[in-house]
C-alpha positions as CSV (number, residue, x, y, z in Angstrom):
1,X,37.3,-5.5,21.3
2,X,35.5,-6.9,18.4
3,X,35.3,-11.2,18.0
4,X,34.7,-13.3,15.0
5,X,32.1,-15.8,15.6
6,X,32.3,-19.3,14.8
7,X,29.5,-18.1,11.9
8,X,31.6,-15.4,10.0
9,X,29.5,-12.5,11.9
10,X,31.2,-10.2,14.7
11,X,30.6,-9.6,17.5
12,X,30.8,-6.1,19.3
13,X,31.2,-5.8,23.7
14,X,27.8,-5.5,24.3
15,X,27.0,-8.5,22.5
16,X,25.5,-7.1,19.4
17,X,26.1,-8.8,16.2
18,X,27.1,-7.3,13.1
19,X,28.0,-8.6,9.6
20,X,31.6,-6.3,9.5
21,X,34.1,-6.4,11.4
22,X,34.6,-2.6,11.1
23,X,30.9,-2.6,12.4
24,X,31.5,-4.3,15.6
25,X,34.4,-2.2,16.3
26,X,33.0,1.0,15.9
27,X,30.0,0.1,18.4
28,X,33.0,-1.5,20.4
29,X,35.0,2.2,20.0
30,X,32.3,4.6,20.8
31,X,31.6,2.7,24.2
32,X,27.8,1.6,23.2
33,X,24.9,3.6,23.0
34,X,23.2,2.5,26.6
35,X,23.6,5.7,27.9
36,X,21.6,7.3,25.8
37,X,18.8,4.4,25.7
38,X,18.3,5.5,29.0
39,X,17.3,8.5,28.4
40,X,15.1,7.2,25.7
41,X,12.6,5.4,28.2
42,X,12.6,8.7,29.7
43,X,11.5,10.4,27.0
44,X,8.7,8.1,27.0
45,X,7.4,8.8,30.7
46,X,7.9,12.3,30.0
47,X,5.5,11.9,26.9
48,X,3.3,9.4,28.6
49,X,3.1,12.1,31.7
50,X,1.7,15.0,29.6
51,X,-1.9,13.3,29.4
52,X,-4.2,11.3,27.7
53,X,-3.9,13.5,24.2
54,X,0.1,12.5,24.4
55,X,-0.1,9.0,25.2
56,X,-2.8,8.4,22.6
57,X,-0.8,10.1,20.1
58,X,2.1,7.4,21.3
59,X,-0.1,4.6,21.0
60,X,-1.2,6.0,17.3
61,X,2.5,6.2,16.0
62,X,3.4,2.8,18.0
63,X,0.4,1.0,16.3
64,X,2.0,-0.5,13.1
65,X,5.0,-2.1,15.3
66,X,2.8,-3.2,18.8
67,X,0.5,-4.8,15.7
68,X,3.7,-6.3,13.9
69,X,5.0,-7.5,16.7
70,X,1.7,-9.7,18.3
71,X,1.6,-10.7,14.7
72,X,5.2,-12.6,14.9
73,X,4.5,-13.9,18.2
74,X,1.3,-15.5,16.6
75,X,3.4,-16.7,13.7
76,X,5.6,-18.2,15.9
77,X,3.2,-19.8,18.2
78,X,1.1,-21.2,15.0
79,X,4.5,-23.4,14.1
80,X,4.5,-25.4,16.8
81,X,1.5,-26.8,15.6
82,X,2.5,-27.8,12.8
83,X,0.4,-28.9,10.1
84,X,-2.8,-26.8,12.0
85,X,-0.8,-23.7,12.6
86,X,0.4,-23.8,8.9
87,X,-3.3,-23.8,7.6
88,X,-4.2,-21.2,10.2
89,X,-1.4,-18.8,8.8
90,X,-2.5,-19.5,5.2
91,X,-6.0,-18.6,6.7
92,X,-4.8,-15.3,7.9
93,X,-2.2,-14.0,5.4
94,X,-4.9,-15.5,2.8
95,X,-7.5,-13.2,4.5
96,X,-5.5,-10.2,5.1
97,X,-3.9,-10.0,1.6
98,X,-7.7,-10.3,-0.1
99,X,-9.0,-7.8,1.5
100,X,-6.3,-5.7,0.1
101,X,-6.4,-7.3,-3.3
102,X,-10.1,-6.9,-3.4
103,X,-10.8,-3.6,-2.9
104,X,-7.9,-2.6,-4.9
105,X,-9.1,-4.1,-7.7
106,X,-12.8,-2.6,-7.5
107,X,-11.2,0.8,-6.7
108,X,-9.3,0.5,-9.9
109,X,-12.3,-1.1,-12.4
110,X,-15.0,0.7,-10.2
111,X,-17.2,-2.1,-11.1
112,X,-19.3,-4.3,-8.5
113,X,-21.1,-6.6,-10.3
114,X,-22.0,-9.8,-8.7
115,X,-20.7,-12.3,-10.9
116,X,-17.0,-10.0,-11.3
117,X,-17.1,-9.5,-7.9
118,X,-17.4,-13.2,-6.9
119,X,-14.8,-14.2,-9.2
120,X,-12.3,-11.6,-8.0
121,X,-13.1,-13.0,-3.9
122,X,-11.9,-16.1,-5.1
123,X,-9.0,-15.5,-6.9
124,X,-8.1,-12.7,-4.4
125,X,-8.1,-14.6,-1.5
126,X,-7.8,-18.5,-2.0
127,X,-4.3,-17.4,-4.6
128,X,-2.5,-15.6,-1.4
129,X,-3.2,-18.7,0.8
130,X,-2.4,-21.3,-1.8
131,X,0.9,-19.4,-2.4
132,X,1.2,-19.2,1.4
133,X,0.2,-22.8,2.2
134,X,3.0,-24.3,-0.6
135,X,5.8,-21.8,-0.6
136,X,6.1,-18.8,2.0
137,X,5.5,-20.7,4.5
138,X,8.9,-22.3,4.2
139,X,10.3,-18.8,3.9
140,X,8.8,-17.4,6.9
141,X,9.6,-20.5,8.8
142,X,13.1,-20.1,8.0
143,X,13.2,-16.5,8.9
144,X,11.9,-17.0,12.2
145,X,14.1,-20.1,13.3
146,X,17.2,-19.7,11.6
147,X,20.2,-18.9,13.4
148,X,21.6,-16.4,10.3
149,X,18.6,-13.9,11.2
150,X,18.6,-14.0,14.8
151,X,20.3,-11.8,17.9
152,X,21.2,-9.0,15.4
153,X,19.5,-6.2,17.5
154,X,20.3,-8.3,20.7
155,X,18.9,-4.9,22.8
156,X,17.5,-5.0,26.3
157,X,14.8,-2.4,27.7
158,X,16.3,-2.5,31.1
159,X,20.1,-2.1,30.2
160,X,19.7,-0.3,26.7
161,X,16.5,1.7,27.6
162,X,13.0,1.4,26.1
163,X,13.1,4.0,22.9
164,X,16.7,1.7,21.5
165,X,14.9,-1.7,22.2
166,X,12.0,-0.2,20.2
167,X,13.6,0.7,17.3
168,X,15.6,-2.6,17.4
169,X,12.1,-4.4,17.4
170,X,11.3,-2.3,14.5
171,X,14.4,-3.0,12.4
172,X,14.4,-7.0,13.5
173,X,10.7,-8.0,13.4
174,X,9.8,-9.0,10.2
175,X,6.8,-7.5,9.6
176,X,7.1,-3.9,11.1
177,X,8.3,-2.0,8.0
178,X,5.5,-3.4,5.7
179,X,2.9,-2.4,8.7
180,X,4.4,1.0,9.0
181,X,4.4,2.1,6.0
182,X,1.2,0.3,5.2
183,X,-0.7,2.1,8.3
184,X,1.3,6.1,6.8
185,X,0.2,5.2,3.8
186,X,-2.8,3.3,3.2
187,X,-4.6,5.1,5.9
188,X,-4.0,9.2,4.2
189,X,-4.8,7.7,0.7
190,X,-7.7,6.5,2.1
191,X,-8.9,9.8,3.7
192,X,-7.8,12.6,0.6
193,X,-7.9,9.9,-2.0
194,X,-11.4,10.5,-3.2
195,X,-10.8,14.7,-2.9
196,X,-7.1,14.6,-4.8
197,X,-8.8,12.9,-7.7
198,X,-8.7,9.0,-9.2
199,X,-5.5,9.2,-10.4
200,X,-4.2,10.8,-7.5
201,X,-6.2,8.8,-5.4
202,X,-5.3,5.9,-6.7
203,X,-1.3,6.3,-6.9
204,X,-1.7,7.4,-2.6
205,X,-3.7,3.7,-2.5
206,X,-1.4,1.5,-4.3
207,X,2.1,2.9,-3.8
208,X,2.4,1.9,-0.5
209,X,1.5,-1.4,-0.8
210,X,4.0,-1.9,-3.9
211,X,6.9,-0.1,-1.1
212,X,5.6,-2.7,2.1
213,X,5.7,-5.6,-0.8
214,X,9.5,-5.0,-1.8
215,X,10.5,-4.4,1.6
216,X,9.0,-7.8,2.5
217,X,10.3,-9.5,-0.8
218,X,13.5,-8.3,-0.4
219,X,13.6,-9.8,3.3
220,X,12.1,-13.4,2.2
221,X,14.7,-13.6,-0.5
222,X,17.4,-13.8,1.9
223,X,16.0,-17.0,3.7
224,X,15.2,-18.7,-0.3
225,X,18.2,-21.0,0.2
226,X,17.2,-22.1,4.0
227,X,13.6,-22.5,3.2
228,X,14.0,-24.9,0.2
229,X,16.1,-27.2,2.9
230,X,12.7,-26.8,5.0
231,X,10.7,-27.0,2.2
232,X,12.4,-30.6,1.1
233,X,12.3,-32.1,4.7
234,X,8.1,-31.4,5.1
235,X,5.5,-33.3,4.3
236,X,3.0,-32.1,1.5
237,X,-0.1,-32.6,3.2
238,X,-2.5,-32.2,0.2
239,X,-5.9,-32.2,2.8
240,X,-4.2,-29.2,5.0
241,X,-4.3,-26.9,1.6
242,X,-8.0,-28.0,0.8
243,X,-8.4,-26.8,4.2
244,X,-6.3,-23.6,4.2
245,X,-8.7,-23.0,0.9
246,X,-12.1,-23.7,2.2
247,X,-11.3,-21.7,5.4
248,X,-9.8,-18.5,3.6
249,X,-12.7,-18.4,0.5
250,X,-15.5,-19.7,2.4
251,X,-16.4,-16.4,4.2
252,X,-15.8,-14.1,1.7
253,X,-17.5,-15.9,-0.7
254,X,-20.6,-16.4,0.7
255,X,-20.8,-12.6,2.4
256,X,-20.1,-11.4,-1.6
257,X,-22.4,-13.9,-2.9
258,X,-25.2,-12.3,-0.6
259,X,-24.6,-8.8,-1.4
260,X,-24.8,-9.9,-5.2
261,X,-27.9,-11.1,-4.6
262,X,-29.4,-8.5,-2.4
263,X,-28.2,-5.6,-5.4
264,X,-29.6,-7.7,-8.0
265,X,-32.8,-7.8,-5.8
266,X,-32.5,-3.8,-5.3
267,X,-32.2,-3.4,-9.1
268,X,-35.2,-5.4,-9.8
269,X,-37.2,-3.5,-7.3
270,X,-35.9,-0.2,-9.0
271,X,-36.9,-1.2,-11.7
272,X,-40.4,-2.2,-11.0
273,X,-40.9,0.7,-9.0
274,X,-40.2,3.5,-12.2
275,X,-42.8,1.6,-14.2
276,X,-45.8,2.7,-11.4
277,X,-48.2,5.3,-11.5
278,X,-50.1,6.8,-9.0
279,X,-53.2,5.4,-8.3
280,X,-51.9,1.5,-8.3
281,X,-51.2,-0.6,-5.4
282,X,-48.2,-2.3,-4.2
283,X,-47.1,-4.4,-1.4
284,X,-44.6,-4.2,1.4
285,X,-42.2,-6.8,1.3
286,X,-40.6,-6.6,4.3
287,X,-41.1,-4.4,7.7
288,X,-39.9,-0.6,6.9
289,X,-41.1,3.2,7.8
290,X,-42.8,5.1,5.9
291,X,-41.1,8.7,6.1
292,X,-42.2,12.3,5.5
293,X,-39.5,13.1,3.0
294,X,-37.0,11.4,0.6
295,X,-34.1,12.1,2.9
296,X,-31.9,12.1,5.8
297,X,-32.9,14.6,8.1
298,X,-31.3,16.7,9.9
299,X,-29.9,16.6,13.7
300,X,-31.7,19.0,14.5
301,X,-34.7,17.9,13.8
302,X,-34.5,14.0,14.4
303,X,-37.0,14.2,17.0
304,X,-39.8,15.5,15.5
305,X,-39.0,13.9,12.2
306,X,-39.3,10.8,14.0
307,X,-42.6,11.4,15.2
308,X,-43.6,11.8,11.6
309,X,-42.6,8.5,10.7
310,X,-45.3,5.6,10.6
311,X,-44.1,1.6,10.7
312,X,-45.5,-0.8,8.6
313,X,-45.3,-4.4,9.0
314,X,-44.5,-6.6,5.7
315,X,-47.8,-7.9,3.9
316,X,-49.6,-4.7,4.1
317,X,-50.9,-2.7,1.2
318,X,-49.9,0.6,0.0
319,X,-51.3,3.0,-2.5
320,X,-48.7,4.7,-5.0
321,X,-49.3,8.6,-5.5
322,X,-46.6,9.3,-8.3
323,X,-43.3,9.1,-9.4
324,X,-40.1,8.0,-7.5
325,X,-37.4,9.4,-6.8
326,X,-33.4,9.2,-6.1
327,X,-31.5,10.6,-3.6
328,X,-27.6,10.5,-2.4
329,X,-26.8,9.0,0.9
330,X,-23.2,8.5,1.7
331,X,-22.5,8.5,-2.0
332,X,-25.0,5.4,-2.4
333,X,-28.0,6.1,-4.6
334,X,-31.5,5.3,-3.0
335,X,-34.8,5.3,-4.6
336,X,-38.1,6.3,-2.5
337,X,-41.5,6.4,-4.2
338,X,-44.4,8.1,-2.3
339,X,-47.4,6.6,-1.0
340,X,-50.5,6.3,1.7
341,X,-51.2,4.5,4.4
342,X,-54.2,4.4,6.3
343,X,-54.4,7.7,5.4
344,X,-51.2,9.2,6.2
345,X,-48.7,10.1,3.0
346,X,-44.9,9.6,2.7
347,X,-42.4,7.8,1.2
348,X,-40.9,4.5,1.3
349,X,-37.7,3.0,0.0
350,X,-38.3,0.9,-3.6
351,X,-36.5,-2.2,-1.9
352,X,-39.5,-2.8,0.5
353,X,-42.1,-3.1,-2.1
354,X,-42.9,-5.3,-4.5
355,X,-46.2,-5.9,-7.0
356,X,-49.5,-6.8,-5.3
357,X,-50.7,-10.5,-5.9
């Protein structure tokens, strides 16, 4: 028989609580599904047992929900320190939401320029962990401690069977849906994206993100009222956010900042190497090979291609014999220019050089 809890929620015989009273007694009704949980963690030895390929392919399908599930234990073990674990979770959902942000953005603009792309880290990654830091914090908080969202799926592996305490791990923990769909969807846009076309391509990349966002929304909205009660009783702490800030930007910033520099410093060398003519001189900035052929050679013939190639140390001087050229590498455009060596001929890649002083 089905019992009202002292909360308004019933309870079914097994223990599992359900919103409805109609709910609880139909589990109560159809005598509980344990019998064929047990089955279920034999389905999963008899999968395991037919080799590597099949437990691989397991582990594969698994993946979003072990993930999301080490990902709420850590969110749970960061609250108990408090003001520290709340600046290390604005770190990591700070983090984890840029990257996404990020390269969304530059796959919709297509552009990479320094000064864009060092604007966009910032706002990208320090707006998720301020948001983080002074609100959903609060709501996660509440989520994961309040009494209204827990023993729902209240579902043992040893009683119930390992394949029904699964899928309750998947349907209670609160980041598993947004991870699945995430990992079946982010993952295949990523691999046909570029071959289905940009539009295409970019409808694969973003419509799973917009699906794992509402399905977390529509989850956090639930604990609004419960995380403003949180919200109220907390201190500010005004240093933790500066910290939360520092941490999340600091990285991404200075990694970005670098590669600006280093492709402005490519342009410039680009550009300095199209305006040479044979016969001139030119220096080599730093240590590179000079190879026998403006390209990637083949596996075939690695060996004796590297046998062809000569090293040269930076500070050494190298005589131009015409015009560069560009090539395609992993759809990155290099320039080489050809030159000789102590008597040996070849190429060299324009960001090693630079103008003889």
């Amino acid at each position: 028989m089905a019992r009202q809890r002292d909360d308004g929620q019933w309870e079914a015989d097994n223990g599992t609580i359900y919103d409805s009273e109609a709910a609880a007694k139909s589990f109560s009704s159809s005598g509980g599904s344990s019998d064929g949980g047990g089955g279920g963690g034999g389905a999963i030895g008899v999968l395991m047992g037919g080799g590597a390929a099949g437990g691989f392919l397991l582990f594969v399908c698994l993946l979003p929900l072990i993930g999301a599930l080490i990902f709420e234990g850590l969110m749970r073990l960061f609250f108990k320190f408090k003001t520290v674990g709340r600046i290390i979770q604005s770190v990591i959902f700070g983090t984890a939401i840029g990257y996404v942000l990020f390269f969304s953005v530059l796959k919709i603009t297509g552009s990479s320029s320094g000064f864009f792309s060092v604007i966009l880290v910032a706002i990208s990654f320090g707006v998720p962990a301020l948001w983080y830091y002074t609100s959903h914090y609060f709501t996660l908080k509440a989520i994961m401690h309040d009494e209204r969202f827990k023993g729902r799926f209240q579902v043992e592996p040893k009683k119930d069977g390992v394949i029904p305490w699964l899928i309750s791990k998947l349907v209670s923990c609160m980041f598993a849906f947004p991870l699945t769909i995430f990992w079946y969807g982010i993952i295949p846009a990523m691999a046909v994206g570029d071959k289905a076309g940009n539009v295409v391509g970019l409808a694969l990349f973003i419509a799973p993100i917009v699906i794992a966002a509402y399905i977390y929304a529509k989850k956090a909205l639930r604990a609004k009222e419960c995380a403003d009660t949180i919200k109220s009783e907390e201190k500010k702490h005004p240093i933790g956010l500066v910290l939360a800030l520092v941490f999340t930007c600091f990285i991404p910033l200075v990694w970005e900042t670098a590669s600006a520099a280093d492709e402005k410093e490519k342009v410039q060398t680009i550009e300095f190497a199209q305006q040479l003519k044979g016969g001139e001189s030119i220096v080599v900035t730093k240590n590179a090979e000079i190879v026998p052929e403006p390209r990637v050679p083949m596996a075939d013939e690695y060996n004796s291609w590297m046998e062809k190639v000569v090293k040269v140390e930076a500070g050494n001087i190298l005589n131009v014999t015409g015009e560069p050229q560009s090539i395609e590498i992993f759809k990155s455009t290099h320039w080489y220019i050809p030159v000789e060596y102590q008597g040996t001929k070849g190429w060299i890649q324009t960001e090693y050089i630079g103008p003889k002083k």
